[in-house]
Steps between C-alpha positions, in 0.01 A plus 500: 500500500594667889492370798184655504334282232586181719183417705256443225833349257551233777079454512561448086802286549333291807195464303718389163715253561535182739833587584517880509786738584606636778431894564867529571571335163320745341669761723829397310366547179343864598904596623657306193502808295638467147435104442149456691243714370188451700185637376138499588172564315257703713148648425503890496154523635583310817916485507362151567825230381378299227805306398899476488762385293908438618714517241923479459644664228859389492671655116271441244265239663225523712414189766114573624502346869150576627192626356132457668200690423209512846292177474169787432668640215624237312381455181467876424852533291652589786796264487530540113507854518805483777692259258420723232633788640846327626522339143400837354780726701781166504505544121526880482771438755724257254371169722543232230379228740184376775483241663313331781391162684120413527357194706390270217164474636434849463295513186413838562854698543636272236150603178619867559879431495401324197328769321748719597783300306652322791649139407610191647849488582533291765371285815627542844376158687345536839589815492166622681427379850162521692411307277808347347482585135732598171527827396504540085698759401423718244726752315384825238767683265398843474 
């Protein structure tokens, strides 16, 4: 992700969430070199952005902030094939643990966590505002 990639990631993130970032938030993460790794999915044919995913890594563990795939696209693998990838490269890279929070109403995000080995660890309450909500969080050991 550049600065660049920002006008269609805030359309995504606008379009995603109830209570979506900030572009300067995202900013941070583009200039927080060596714990944020910002990364987007984009179509080759068009250079059209498809998706993102924020991730920490902090040692050997990985915290996945943001991921959203464009409301036309979803559905497609998209998102799996992002986590995928991060999983893919964090366990090449000695990453021994994910984790991440999901609003529990998100049936969705939380089937391909699933399949992809996330559990429950945890439950932040009202975590979530816009609507006020908990966030499950889920964990994978790699």
């Amino acid at each position: 992700m550049t600065e660049g990639d920002l006008p269609e990631v805030m359309a995504i993130e606008g379009a995603s969430f109830p209570n979506p970032w900030h572009e300067v938030t995202f900013r941070g993460e583009i200039q927080n070199e060596g714990i944020s790794f910002p990364m987007v999915a984009v179509d080759f044919a068009t250079r059209a952005v498809l998706g993102y995913i924020i991730y920490w890594l902090i040692r050997d563990e990985i915290q996945v902030n943001n991921i959203a795939v464009r409301t036309d696209f979803r559905g497609r693998g998209i998102g799996e094939a992002v986590m995928r990838l991060v999983l893919d490269n964090a366990g090449l890279a000695g990453v021994r643990f994910v984790s991440l929070e999901v609003r529990v109403s998100n049936m969705p995000a939380r089937s391909l966590y699933r399949k992809l080995g996330f559990e429950p660890i945890g439950l932040r309450k009202d975590y979530y505002s816009h609507p006020i909500e908990d966030a499950l969080v889920l964990g994978l050991n790699l």
